[in-house]
MARLORO-532056 format. One record per residue (C-alpha): residue number from 1; residue in one letter; x, y, z. Coordinates in nm, 3 decimals. Layout:
REM MARLORO-532056
[NUM 'A' [X Y Z]];
...
//
This chain:
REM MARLORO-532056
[1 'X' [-15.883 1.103 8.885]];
[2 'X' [-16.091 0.870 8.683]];
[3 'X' [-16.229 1.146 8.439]];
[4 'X' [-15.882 1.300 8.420]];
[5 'X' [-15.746 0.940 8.308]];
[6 'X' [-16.008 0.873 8.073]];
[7 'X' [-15.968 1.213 7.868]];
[8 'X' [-15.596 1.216 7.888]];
[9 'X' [-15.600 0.829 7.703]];
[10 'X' [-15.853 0.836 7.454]];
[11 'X' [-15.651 1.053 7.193]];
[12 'X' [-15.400 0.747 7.191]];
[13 'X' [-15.693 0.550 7.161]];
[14 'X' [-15.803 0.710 6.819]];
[15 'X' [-15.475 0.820 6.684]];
[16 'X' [-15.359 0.413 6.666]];
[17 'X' [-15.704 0.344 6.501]];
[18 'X' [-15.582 0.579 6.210]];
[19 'X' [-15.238 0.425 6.164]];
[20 'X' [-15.450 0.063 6.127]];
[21 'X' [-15.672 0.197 5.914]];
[22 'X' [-15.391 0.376 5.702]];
[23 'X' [-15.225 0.028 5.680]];
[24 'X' [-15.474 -0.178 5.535]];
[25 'X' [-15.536 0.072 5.309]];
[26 'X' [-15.176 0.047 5.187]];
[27 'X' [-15.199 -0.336 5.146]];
[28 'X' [-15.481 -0.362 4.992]];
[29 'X' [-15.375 -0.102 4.710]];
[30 'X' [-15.055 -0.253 4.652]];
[31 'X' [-15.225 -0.635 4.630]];
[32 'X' [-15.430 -0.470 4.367]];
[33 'X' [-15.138 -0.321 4.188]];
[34 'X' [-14.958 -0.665 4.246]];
[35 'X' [-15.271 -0.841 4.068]];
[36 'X' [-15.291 -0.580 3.788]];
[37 'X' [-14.920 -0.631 3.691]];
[38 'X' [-14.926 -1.025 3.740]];
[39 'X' [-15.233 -0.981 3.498]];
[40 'X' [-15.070 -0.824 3.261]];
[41 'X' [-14.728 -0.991 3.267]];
[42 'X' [-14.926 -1.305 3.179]];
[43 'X' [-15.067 -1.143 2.884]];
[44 'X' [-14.759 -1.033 2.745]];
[45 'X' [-14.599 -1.318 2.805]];
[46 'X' [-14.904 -1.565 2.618]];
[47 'X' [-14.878 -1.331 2.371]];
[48 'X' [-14.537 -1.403 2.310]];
[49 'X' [-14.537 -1.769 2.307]];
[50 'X' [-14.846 -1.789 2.093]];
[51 'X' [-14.711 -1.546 1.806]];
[52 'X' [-14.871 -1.526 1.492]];
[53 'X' [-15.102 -1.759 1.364]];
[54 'X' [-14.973 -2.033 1.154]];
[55 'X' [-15.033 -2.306 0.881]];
[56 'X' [-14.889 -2.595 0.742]];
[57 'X' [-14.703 -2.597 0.414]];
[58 'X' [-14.535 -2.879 0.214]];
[59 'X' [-14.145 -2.908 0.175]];
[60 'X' [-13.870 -3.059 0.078]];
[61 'X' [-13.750 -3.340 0.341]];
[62 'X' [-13.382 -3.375 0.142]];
[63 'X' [-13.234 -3.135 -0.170]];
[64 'X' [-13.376 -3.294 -0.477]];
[65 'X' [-13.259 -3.271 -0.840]];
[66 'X' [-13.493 -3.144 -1.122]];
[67 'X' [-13.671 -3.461 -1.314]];
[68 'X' [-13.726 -3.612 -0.959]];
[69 'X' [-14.076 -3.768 -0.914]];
[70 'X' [-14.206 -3.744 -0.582]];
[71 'X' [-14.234 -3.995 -0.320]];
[72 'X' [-14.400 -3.960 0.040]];
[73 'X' [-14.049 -3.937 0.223]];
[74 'X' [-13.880 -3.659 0.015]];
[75 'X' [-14.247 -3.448 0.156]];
[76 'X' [-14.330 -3.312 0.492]];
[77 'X' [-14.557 -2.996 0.648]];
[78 'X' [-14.362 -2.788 0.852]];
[79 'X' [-14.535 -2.482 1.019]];
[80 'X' [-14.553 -2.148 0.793]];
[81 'X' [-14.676 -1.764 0.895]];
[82 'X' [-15.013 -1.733 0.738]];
[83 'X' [-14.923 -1.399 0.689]];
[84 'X' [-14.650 -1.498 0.478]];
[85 'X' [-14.732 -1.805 0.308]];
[86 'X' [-14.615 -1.786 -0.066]];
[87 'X' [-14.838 -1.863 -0.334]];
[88 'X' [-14.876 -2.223 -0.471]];
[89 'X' [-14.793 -2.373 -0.170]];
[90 'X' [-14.990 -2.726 -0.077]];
[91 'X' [-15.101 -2.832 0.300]];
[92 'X' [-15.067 -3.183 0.197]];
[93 'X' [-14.853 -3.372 0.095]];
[94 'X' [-15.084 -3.666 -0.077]];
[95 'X' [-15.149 -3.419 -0.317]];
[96 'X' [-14.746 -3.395 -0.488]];
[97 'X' [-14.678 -3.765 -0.459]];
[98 'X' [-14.593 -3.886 -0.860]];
[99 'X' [-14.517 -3.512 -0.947]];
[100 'X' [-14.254 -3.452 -1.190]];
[101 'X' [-14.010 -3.181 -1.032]];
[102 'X' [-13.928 -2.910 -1.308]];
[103 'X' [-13.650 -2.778 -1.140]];
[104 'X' [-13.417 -2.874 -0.864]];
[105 'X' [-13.549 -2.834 -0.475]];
[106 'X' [-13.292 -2.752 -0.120]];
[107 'X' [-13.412 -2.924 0.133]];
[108 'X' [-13.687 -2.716 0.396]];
[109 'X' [-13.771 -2.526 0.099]];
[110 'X' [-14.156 -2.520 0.013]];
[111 'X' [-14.253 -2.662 -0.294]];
[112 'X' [-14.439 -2.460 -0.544]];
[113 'X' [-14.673 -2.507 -0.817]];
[114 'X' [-14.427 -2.348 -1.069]];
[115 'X' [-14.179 -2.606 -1.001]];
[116 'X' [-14.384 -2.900 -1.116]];
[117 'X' [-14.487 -3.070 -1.440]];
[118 'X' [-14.858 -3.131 -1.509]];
[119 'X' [-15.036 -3.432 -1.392]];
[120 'X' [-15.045 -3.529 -1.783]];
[121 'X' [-14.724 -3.494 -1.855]];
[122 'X' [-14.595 -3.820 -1.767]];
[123 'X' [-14.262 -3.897 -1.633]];
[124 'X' [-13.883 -3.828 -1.825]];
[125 'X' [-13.719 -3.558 -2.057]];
[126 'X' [-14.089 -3.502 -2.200]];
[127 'X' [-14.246 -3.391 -1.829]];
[128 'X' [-13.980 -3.102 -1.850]];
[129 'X' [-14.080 -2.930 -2.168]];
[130 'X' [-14.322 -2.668 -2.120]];
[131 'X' [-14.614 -2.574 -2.315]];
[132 'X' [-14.492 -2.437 -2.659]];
[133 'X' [-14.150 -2.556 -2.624]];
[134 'X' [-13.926 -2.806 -2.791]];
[135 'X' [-13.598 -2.987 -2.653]];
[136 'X' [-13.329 -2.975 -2.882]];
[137 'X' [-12.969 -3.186 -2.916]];
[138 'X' [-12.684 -3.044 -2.960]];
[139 'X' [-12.332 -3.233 -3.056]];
[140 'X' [-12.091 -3.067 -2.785]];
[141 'X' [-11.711 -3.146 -2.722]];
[142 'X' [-11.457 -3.019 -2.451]];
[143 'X' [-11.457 -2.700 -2.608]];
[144 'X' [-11.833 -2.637 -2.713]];
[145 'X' [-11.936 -2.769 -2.372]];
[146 'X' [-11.726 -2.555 -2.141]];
[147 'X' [-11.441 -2.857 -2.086]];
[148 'X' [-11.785 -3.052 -1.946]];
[149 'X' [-11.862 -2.792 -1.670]];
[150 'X' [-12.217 -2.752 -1.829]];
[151 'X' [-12.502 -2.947 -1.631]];
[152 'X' [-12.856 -2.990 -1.698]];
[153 'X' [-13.060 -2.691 -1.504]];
[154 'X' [-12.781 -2.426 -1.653]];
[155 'X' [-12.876 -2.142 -1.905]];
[156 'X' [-12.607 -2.080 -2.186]];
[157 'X' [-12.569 -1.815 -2.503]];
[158 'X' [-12.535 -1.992 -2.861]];
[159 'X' [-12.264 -1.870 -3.079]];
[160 'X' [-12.230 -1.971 -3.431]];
[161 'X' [-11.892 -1.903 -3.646]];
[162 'X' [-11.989 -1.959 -4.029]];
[163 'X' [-11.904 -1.902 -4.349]];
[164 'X' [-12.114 -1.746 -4.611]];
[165 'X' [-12.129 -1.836 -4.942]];
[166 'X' [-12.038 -1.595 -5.273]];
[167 'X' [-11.690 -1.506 -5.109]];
[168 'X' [-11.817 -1.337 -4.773]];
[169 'X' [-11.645 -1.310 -4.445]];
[170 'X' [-11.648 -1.549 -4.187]];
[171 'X' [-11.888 -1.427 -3.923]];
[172 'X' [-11.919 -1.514 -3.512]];
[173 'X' [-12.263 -1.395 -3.344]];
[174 'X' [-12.468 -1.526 -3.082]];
[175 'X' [-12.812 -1.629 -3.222]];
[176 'X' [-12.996 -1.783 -2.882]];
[177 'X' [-12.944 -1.634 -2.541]];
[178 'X' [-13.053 -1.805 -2.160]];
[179 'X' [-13.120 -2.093 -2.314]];
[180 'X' [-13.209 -2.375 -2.049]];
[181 'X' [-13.012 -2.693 -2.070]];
[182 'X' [-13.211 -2.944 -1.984]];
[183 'X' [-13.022 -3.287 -2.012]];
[184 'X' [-12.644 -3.346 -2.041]];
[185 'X' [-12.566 -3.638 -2.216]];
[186 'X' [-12.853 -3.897 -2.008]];
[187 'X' [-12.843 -3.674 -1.731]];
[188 'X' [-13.154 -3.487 -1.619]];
[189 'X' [-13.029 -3.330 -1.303]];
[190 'X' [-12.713 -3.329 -1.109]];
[191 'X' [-12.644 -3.285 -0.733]];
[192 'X' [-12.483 -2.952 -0.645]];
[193 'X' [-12.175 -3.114 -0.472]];
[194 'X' [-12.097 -3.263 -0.855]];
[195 'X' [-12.168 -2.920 -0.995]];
[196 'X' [-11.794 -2.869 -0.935]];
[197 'X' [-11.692 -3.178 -1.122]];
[198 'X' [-11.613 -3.196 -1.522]];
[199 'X' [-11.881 -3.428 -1.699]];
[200 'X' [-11.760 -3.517 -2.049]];
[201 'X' [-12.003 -3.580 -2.281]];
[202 'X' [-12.070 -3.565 -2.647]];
[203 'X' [-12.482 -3.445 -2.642]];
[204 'X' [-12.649 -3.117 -2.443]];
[205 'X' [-13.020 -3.104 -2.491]];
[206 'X' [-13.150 -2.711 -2.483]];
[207 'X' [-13.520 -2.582 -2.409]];
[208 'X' [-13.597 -2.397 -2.692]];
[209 'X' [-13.895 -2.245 -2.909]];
[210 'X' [-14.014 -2.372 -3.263]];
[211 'X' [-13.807 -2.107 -3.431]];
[212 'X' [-13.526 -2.140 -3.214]];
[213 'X' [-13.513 -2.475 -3.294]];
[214 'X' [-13.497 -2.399 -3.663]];
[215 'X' [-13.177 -2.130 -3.586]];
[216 'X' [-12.995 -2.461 -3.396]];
[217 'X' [-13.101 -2.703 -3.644]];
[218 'X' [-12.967 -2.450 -3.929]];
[219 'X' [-12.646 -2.365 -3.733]];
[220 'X' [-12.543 -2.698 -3.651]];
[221 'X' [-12.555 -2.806 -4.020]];
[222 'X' [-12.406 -2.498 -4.173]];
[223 'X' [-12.153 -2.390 -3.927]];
[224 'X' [-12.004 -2.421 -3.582]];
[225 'X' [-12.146 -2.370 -3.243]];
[226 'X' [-11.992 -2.324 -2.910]];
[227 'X' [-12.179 -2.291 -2.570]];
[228 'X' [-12.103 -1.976 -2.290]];
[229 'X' [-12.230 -2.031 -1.960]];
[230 'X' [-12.407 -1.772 -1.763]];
[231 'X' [-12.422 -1.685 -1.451]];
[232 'X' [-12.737 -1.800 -1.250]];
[233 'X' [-12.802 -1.487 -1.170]];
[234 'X' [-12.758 -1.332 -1.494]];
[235 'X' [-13.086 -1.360 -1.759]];
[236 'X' [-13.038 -1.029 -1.919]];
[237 'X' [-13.040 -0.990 -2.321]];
[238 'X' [-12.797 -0.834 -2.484]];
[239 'X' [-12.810 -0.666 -2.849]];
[240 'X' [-12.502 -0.797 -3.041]];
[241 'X' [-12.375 -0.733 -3.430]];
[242 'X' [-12.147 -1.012 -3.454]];
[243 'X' [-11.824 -1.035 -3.564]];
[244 'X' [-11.591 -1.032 -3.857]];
[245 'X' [-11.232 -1.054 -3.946]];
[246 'X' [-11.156 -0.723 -4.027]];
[247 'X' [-11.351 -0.598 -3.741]];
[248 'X' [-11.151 -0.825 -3.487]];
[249 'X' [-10.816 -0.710 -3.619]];
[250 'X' [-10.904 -0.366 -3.664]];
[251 'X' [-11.023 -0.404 -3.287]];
[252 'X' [-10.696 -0.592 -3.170]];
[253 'X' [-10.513 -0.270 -3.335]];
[254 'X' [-10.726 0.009 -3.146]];
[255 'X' [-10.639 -0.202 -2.840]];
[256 'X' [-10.291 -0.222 -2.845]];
[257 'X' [-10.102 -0.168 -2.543]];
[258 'X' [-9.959 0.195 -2.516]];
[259 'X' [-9.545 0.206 -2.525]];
[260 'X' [-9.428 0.167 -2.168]];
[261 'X' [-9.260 0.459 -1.990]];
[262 'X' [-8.896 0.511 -1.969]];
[263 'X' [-8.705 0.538 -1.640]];
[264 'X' [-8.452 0.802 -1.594]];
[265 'X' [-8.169 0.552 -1.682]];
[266 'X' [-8.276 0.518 -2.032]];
[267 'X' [-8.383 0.893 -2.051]];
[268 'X' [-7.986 0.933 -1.934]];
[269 'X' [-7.839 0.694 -2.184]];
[270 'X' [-8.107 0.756 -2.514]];
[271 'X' [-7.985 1.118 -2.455]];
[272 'X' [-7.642 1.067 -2.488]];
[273 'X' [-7.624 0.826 -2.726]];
[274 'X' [-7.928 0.950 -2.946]];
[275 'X' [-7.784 1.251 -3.112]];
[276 'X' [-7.424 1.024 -3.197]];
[277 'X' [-7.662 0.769 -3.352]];
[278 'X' [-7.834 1.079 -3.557]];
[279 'X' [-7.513 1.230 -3.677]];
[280 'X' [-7.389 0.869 -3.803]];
[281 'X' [-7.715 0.807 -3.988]];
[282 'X' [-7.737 1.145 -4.169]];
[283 'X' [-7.342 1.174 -4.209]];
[284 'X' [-7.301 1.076 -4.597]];
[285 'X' [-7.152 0.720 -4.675]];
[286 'X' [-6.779 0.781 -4.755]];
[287 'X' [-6.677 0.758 -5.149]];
[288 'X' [-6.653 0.370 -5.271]];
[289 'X' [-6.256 0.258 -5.277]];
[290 'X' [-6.162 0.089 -5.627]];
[291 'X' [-5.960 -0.221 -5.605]];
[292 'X' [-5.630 -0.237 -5.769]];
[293 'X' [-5.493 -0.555 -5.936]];
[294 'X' [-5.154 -0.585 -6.056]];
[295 'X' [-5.048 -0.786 -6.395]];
[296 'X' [-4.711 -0.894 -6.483]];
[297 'X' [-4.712 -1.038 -6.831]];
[298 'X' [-4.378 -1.109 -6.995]];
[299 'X' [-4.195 -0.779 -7.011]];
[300 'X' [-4.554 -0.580 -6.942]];
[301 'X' [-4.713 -0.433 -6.631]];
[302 'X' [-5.094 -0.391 -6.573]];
[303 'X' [-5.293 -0.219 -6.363]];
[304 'X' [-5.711 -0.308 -6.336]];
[305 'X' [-5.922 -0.127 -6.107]];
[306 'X' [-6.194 -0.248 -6.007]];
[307 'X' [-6.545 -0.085 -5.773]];
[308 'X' [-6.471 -0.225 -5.417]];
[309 'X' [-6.710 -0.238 -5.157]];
[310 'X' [-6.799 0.088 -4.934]];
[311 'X' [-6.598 0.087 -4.628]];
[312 'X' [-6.794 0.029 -4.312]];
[313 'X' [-6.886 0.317 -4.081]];
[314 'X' [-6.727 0.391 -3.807]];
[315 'X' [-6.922 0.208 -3.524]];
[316 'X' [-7.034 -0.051 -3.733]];
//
């Protein structure tokens, strides 16, 4: 019975060793897999937060108008993509304090080399002028200077309206176009929330060239300017001919409105009363009556005829 015992329980024996065996197995494999996607996970998840490497740039702490020279609290380094970093950017700040600002900054935005004057150029009107360049006065009024919605950092055409000599026409044309305006009376910049106000004034100082200068100088004398403002977005040149008098009017005429339809109620009523109107117009005037004037004198009787007037039409 002992034998018979033994044989008939050790097949239990080994068939529960199995399952254990088949258990840990099963553990450790998923602990593994659990390590192996913690691992990852992690990775992902630092590579997330580190994103892509950075450096510091200099910006604007506050929206500053051009002619601004730089202090240490309008500056700060904010971080910047490397990747994307735009050119003539600075890392420090130190390095812009007692620039000259050539045009106007927003605030956050980085400040480039291209927006500031030179070291030598000192401070004022004169650290605006580029190399080459000349700043030029013009006399404005309401009318030349937009009704005083010009302000410095715009770009304008020049017309001039003159008169040539030996009996010529009086000719418009514009003779400068995008031409920078860099001061407004004693204004060298202007915040954008008094963009939207009128600023009378009686002076505009423009960037120009040495020849352009000589075309204002020349213009101003001879005839009249007035100012058009562009768009900011616009800086395109545009081929013109100017304009005379005869042109203009001839213009006007090739533009004039065309004669307005007519409704079916005048179509109705011009048809009936058009062809009456015709036959009275070509009917021929009726023969003049003479007037008759009757003279007693004494014992004798006269008659004198004289042309009366053509009787009226009928309708008239």
């Amino acid at each position: 019975m002992a034998i018979d015992e033994i044989i008939s329980t050790s097949p239990k024996k080994s068939g529960s060793r199995r399952s254990g065996s088949r258990a840990v197995t099963f553990t450790v494999i998923a602990l593994v897999a659990g390590v192996s996607v913690a691992a990852v996970l992690k990775s992902y998840v630092s590579h997330l937060s580190s994103g892509p490497p950075m450096t510091g740039v200099v910006v604007a702490t506050m929206d500053l108008p051009q002619a601004t020279t730089l202090l240490a609290e309008h500056l700060t380094v904010t971080p910047w993509p490397t990747g994307a970093r735009p050119e003539g950017t600075f890392a420090d700040p130190k390095e812009l304090v007692g620039r000259v600002l050539m045009s106007k900054l927003v605030k956050n935005e980085a400040v480039l080399s291209t927006k500031l004057a030179s070291r030598e150029a000192g401070s004022g009107l004169a650290s605006l002028i580029p190399e080459n360049m000349r700043a030029a006065a013009v006399r404005v009024d309401d009318v030349v200077g937009v009704a005083g919605f010009i302000h410095p950092d715009d770009h304008v055409d020049v017309i001039v309206t003159m008169h040539p000599e030996r009996g010529g026409e009086t000719t418009s044309r514009v003779i400068l176009q995008n031409v920078r305006v860099l001061a407004v009376g004693q204004e060298l910049g202007v915040d954008d929330q008094k963009r939207n106000q009128a600023q009378p004034v009686t002076v505009a100082t423009l960037l120009v060239s040495t020849e352009e200068s000589e075309m204002l100088a020349l213009a101003s004398a001879q005839g009249r300017l007035l100012l058009t403002l562009r768009p900011w977005a616009d800086r395109t040149q545009i081929a013109t001919f100017g304009v005379v008098p005869t042109q203009l009017l001839g213009a006007l005429k090739q533009r004039a409105p065309e004669p307005t339809p007519r409704s079916r109620n005048e179509e109705r009523l011009l048809a009936h009363v058009e062809p009456q109107l015709r036959t009275a117009i070509a009917a021929p005037p009726p023969p003049a009556v003479p007037d008759t004037v009757e003279i007693l004198r004494g014992d004798r009787f006269e008659q004198r005829k004289f042309e009366g007037k053509t009787p009226p039409r009928s309708g008239e």
